[in-house]
C-alpha positions, -999 to 999 in steps of 0.1 A, spaced: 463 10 41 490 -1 62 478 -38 65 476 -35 24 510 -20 21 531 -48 45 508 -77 27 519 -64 -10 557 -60 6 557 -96 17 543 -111 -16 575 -88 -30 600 -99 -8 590 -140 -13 588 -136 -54 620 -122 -52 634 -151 -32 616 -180 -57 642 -159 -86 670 -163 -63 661 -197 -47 695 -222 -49 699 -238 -81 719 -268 -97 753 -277 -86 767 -271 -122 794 -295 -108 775 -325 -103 792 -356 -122 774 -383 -102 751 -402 -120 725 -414 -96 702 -443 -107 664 -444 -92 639 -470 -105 613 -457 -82 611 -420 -101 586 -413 -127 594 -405 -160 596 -364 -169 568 -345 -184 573 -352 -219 590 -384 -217 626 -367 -223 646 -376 -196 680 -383 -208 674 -366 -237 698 -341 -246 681 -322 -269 648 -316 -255 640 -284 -237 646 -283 -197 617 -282 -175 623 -257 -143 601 -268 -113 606 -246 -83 604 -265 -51 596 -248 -15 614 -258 17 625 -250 48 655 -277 52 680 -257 30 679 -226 56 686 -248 83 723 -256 92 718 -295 102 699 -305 68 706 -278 39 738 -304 27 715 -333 26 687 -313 5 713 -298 -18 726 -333 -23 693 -347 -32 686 -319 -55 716 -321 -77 712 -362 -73 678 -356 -89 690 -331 -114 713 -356 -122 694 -386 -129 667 -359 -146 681 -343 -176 655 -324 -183 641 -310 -151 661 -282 -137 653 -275 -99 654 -242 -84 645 -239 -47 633 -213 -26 639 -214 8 619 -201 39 628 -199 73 602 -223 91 585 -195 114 576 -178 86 572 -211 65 536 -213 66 525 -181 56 547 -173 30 536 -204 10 500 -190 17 508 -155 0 524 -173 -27 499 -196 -34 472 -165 -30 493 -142 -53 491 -171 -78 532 -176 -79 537 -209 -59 560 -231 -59 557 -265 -83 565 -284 -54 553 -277 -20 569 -290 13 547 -289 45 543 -303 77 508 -322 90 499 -286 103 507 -266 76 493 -290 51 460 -288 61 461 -250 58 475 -254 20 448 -277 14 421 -256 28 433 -223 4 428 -252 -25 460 -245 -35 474 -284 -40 465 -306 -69 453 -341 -59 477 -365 -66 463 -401 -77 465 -395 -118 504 -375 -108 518 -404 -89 522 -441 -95 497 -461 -81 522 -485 -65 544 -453 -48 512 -443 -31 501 -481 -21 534 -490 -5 531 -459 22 514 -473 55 481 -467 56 482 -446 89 507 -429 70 485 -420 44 455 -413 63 474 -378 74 477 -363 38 443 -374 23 414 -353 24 375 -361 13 391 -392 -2 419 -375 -24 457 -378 -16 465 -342 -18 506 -348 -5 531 -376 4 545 -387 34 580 -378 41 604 -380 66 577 -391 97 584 -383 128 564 -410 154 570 -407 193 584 -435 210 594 -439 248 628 -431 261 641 -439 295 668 -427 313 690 -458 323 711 -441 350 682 -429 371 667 -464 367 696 -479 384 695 -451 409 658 -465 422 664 -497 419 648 -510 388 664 -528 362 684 -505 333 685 -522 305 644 -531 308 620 -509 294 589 -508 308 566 -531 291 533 -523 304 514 -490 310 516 -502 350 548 -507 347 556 -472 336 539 -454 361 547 -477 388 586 -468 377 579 -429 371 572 -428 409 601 -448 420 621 -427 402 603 -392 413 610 -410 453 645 -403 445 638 -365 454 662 -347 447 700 -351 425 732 -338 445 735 -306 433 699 -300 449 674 -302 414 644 -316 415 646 -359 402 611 -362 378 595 -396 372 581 -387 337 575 -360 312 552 -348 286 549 -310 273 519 -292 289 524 -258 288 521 -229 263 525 -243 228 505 -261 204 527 -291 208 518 -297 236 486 -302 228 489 -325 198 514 -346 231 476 -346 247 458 -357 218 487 -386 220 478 -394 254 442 -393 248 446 -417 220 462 -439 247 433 -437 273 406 -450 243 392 -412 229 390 -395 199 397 -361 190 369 -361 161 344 -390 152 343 -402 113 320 -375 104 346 -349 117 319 -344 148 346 -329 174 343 -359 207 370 -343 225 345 -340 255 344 -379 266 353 -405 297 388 -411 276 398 -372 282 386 -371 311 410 -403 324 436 -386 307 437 -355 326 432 -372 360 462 -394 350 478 -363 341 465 -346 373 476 -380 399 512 -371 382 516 -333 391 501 -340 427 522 -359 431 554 -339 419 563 -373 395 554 -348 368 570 -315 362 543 -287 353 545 -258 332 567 -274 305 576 -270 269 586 -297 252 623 -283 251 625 -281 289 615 -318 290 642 -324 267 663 -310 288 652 -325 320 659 -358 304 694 -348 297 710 -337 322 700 -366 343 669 -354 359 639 -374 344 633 -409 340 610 -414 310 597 -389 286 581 -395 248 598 -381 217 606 -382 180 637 -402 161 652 -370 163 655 -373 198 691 -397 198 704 -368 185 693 -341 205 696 -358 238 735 -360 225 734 -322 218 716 -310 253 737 -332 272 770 -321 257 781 -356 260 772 -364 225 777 -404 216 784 -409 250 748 -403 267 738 -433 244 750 -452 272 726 -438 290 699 -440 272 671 -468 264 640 -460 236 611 -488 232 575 -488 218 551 -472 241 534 -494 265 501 -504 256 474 -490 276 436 -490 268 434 -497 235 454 -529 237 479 -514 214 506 -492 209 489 -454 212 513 -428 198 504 -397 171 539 -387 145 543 -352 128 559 -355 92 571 -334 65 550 -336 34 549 -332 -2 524 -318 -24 518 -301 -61 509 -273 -65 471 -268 -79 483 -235 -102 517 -257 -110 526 -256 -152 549 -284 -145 530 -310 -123 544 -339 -142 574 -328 -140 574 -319 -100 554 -354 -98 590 -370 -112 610 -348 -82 583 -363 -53 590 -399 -66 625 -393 -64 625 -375 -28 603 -407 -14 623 -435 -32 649 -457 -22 678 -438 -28 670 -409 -16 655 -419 17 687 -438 24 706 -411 16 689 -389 37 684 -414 67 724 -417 67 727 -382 66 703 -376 94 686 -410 105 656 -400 87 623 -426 84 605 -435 58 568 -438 56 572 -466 27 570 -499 38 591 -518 13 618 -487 24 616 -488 62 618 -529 57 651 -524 41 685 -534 62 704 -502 58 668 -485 77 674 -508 105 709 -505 109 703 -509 154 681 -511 176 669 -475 181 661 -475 146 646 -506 147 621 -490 175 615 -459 155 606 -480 124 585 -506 144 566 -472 162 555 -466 129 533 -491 127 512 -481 150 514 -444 152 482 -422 143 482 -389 120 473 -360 139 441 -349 134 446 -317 116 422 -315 90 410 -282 96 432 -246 94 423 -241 133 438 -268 144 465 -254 160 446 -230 177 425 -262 189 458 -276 203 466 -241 221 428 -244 239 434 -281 249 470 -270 263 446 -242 284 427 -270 299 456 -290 306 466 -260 324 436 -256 344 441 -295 356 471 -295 367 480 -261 379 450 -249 387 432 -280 403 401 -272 383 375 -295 385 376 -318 351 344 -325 334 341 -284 337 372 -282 318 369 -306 293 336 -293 282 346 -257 282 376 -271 257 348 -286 236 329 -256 232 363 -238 223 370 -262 196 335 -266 182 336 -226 179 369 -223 162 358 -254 138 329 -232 126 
């Protein structure tokens, strides 16, 4: 009964928030001009007359200080251009994102436009609660996103959401500890023997002067799920597969294995810290204390933040495409947000016309200069004002190469947390590797079923 009674207080709580969701700025004057949005429900935009359609749209970006002036911009810039469509939003902290989308959807009062993440997506999909999208959106919008792109929000054959806003993982390097052992600064590593062969000429340094511990390279393997989607990365890297075409899990393969030796060769030889999060690698980085680690665009920024030297730790600072390793290419996985209908929607041509918006041309240039935001588009990340230096130039160039995570089942973060466990075992453990790999397996092919 209790179980019962919280459930029925959370579906409460969230309809009560899609009443109160933000709004229109009544105060908008600026009329904003988008050829790349589709024409309104009834073919009434502009129209004064005609009724106004209200699509509700769920996110997590207006609750967030850094990005809810950028959203609200690109709502009443929509609003604006639209007429007829009258946007109301309802906002959800991103810990409880995911779930409350899943009651809503379940209670049958979801949002007409749903936002999501590659994880979070797959769940939504899986509870059959988004509309597929190839009769709602123009056939050109959806052929101009990279295929890769693509590839993460299609399911059995149907485009079910939209790329938006990707996230891929390139290579930064730390150009003051690069000086420190010798190596050239302002060269990035161009080969994966390279890379290593610097990570442990950096690690030789030992130790800084106030006594910490000097790291040669970084990646997140401890504790969160993450981490383990930063594994499936390095996996990729090394030649193996999470999953084969058939959706066969192959975690268990020569490819993992090399990949958690590699990983192993790096704690044993304290070039590697162990037991990290991605937010204590960030942190290593820095402040000064590790040479190369592997994170999003968003990373400029953050490194800025951490450091407290903001602009000025650019200068200290180099990002380039991963090294090849072997594959022959550039092996890196990106996390996105998404955007997807709604199956129960009443108004899916209408939320169709606010998704072509949010992945045009304006928008995406409005929001990359409000936050340095990518686009998955490839006549949009082509575009001058997306390349506007070098480390975007990487980020947009990453994109080219960088793989969808595999997440086309509602356990795969829980996959990710048992990979993480193995990774564990590796490298903190010493256990022995083909034992650990095939135990992960077995998880993973249990949690599938």
């Amino acid at each position: 009964m209790l179980k019962r009674f919280l459930a029925v207080s959370m579906i409460f709580v969230f309809c009560v928030s899609l009443l109160i969701g933000c709004g229109q700025n009544p105060d908008v004057s600026k009329q904003a001009t988008n050829p790349d949005a589709a024409a309104t429900a009834a073919g009434t935009q502009n129209n004064s007359t005609a009724e106004k359609v209200t699509v509700r749209m769920s996110n997590w970006l207006e609750t967030e200080e850094s990005t809810k002036e950028i959203f609200k911009k690109l709502m009443d810039d929509f609003m604006a251009a639209n007429g007829n469509i009258k946007v109301e939003t309802v906002g959800v902290p991103f810990a409880q994102y995911k779930d409350q989308v899943l009651i809503a959807c379940s209670s049958g009062n979801p949002a007409d436009v749903i936002m999501g993440n590659s994880q979070m997506m797959v769940a939504f999909n899986g509870a059959k609660s988004l509309e597929p999208l190839e009769k709602l959106i123009k056939t050109e919008t959806i052929s101009d996103f990279y295929e890769n792109n693509l590839a993460g929000t299609t399911f059995d054959g149907k485009v079910m959401a939209l790329p938006w806003a990707p996230h891929p993982n390139a290579m930064f390097w730390n150009k003051d500890l690069f000086k420190q052992a010798g190596l050239d600064p302002e060269k990035a590593p161009a080969t994966w023997e390279e890379m290593v062969a610097a990570a442990a000429k950096i690690a030789a340094l030992g130790k800084d002067k106030d006594g910490n511990q000097i790291y040669g390279i970084g990646y997140a393997n401890s504790k969160e799920s993450h981490a383990g989607t930063v594994f499936i990365g390095l996996m990729y890297a090394f030649g193996g597969k999470f999953q084969d075409e058939s959706g066969k899990i192959t975690f268990d393969s020569t490819a993992t294995k090399d990949a958690m030796q590699y990983l192993r060769d790096l704690a044993a030889k304290n070039i590697m810290p162990t037991g990290v999060e991605q937010k204590s690698v960030r942190s290593l980085f820095a402040s000064g204390r590790l040479g190369i680690c592997f994170d999003g665009d968003m990373g400029r920024g953050t490194f800025r933040s951490i450091s407290g030297k903001g602009a000025e730790f650019d200068k200290s600072m180099g990002v380039a495409i991963i090294p090849a390793n072997k594959t022959g290419r550039s092996e890196t996985v990106y996390t996105e947000h998404q955007l997807g209908i709604a199956a129960e929607s009443k108004n899916k041509e209408a939320a169709a016309a606010l998704i072509e918006y949010l992945v045009g041309k304006e928008a995406m240039l409005n929001y990359h200069k409000a936050y340095g935001t990518l686009s998955a588009r490839k006549s949009i990340a082509a575009l001058p004002e997306m390349n506007e230096d070098d480390y975007m130039k990487v980020f947009n160039k990453q994109s080219e190469t960088a793989s969808p995570l595999p997440a086309n089942n509602p356990m795969f973060d829980k996959a990710c947390l048992e990979i993480i466990k193995g990774v564990e075992r590796v490298t903190m453990n010493n256990d022995d590797i083909p034992t650990v790999v095939g135990d992960v397996q077995k998880k993973i092919e249990e949690l599938y079923k």
